[in-house]
C-alpha positions in Angstrom: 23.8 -76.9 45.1 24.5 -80.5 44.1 26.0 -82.7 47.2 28.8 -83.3 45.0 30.1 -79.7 44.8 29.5 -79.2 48.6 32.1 -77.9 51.0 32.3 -81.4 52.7 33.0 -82.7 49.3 35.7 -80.3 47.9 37.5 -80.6 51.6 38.1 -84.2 50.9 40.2 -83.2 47.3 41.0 -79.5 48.4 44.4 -81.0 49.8 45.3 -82.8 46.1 44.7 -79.7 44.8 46.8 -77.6 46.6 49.6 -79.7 46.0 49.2 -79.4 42.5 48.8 -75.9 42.3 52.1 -75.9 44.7 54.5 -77.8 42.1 53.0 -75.8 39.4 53.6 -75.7 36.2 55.2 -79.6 37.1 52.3 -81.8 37.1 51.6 -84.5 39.6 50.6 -88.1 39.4 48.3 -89.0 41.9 47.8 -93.0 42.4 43.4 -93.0 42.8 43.2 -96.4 44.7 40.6 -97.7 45.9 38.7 -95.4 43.9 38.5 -96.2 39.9 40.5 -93.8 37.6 37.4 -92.5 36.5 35.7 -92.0 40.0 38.7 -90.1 41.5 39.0 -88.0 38.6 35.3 -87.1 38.4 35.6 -85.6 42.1 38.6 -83.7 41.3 37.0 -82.4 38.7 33.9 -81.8 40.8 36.4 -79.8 43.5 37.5 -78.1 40.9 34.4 -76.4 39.9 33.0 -76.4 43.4 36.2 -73.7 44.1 35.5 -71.7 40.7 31.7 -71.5 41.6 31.5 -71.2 44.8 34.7 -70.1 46.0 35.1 -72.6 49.0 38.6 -71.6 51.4 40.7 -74.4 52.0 44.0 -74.3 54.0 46.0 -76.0 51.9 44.9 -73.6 48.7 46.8 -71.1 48.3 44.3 -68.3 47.0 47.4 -66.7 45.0 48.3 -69.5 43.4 44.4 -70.6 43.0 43.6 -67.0 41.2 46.7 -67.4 39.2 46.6 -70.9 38.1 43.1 -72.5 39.0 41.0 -72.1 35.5 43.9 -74.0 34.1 44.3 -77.4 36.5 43.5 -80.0 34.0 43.0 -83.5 35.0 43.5 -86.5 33.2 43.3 -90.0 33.2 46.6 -91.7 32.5 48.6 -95.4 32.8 50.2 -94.6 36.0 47.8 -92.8 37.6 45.6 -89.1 37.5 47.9 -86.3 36.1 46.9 -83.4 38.0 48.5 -79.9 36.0 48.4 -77.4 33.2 47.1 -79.4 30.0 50.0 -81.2 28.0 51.1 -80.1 24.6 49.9 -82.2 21.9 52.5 -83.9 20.4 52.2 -83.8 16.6 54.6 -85.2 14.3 53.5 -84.2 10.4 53.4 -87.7 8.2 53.5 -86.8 4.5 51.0 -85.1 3.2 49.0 -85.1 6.1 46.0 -82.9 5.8 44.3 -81.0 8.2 41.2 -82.3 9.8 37.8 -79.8 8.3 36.9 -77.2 10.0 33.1 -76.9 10.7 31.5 -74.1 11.3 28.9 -72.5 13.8 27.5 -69.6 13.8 26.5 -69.3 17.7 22.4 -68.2 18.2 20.7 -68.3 21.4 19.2 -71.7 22.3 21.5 -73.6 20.3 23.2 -76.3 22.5 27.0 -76.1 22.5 26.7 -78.0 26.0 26.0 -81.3 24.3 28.6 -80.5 21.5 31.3 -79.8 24.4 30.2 -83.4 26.4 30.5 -85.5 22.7 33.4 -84.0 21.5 35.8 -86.0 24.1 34.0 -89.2 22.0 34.6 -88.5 18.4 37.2 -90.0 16.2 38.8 -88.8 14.3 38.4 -84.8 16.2 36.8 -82.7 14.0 37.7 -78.8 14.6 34.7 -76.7 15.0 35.0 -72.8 14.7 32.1 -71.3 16.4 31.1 -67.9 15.6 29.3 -65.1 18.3 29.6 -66.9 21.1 29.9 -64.1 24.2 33.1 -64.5 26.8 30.5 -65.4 29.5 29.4 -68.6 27.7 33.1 -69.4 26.7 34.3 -69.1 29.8 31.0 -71.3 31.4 32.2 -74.1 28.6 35.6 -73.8 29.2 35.1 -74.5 33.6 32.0 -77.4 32.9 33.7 -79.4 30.0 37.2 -80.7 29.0 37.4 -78.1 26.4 39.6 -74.6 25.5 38.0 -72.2 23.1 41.0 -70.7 21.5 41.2 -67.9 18.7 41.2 -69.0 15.0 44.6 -67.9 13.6 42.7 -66.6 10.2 39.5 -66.8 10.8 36.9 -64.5 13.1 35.8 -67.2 15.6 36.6 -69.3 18.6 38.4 -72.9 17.7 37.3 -75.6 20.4 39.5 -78.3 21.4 39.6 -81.3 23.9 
């Protein structure tokens, strides 16, 4: 087990995570001083898995609301803080003749390395959509806990749709 998924670990963010599970679906704002943004929400992130993989008991987690809402906790980093909650809407306003982004295609095959594709996606501008094709519930679900990522059903198309 990595040190940072460790029960001593996930006891130090297990509280912050009750409390957002508590005021759900209203997310909180959590002020990450002295850490960095980036620090704080990399070990809520980390507590976050450490409870999905190896479910640690904490007092102030509610296993009810963990089972009912804990896949979807979604943190992020924002201007006034970490935003701790279910994953905003995107706000899309359609400009002209706006077109819609490409969609690129996988056809999933053993060995092929959607982890790394999952990791850059966060990174690219403009967001491509990629519609990836045989890719078992096991492995969505793996993507979907490790990585910033929701692998939705195409509307038209046979496939999963990732987005970030």
């Amino acid at each position: 087990m990595r040190p940072a998924l460790s029960y001593p670990q996930f006891a130090r963010y297990a509280p912050t995570l009750g409390q957002a599970l508590a005021s759900w679906p209203k997310p909180i704002t959590i002020d990450p001083a002295p850490l960095s943004p980036q620090t704080f929400a990399a070990r809520l992130r980390d507590a976050r898995r450490a409870k999905l993989l190896y479910c640690h008991k904490h007092e102030c987690i509610s296993e009810r609301l963990w089972n009912a809402h804990g896949k979807d906790l979604h943190v992020t980093i924002e201007s006034d803080g970490i935003r701790l909650g279910p994953r905003k809407a995107k706000d899309v306003t359609p400009v002209g003749n706006a077109k819609e982004p490409d969609l690129i295609e996988f056809n999933f095959v053993l060995g092929e390395n959607l982890d790394d594709l999952c990791l850059c996606l966060p990174m690219m501008k403009p967001r491509p959509k990629f519609l990836i094709k045989n890719v078992s519930d096991e492995h969505i679900e793996k993507l979907e806990t490790f990585y910033d990522v929701a692998l939705l059903p195409h509307p038209t198309k046979k496939g999963k749709m990732i987005l970030s």
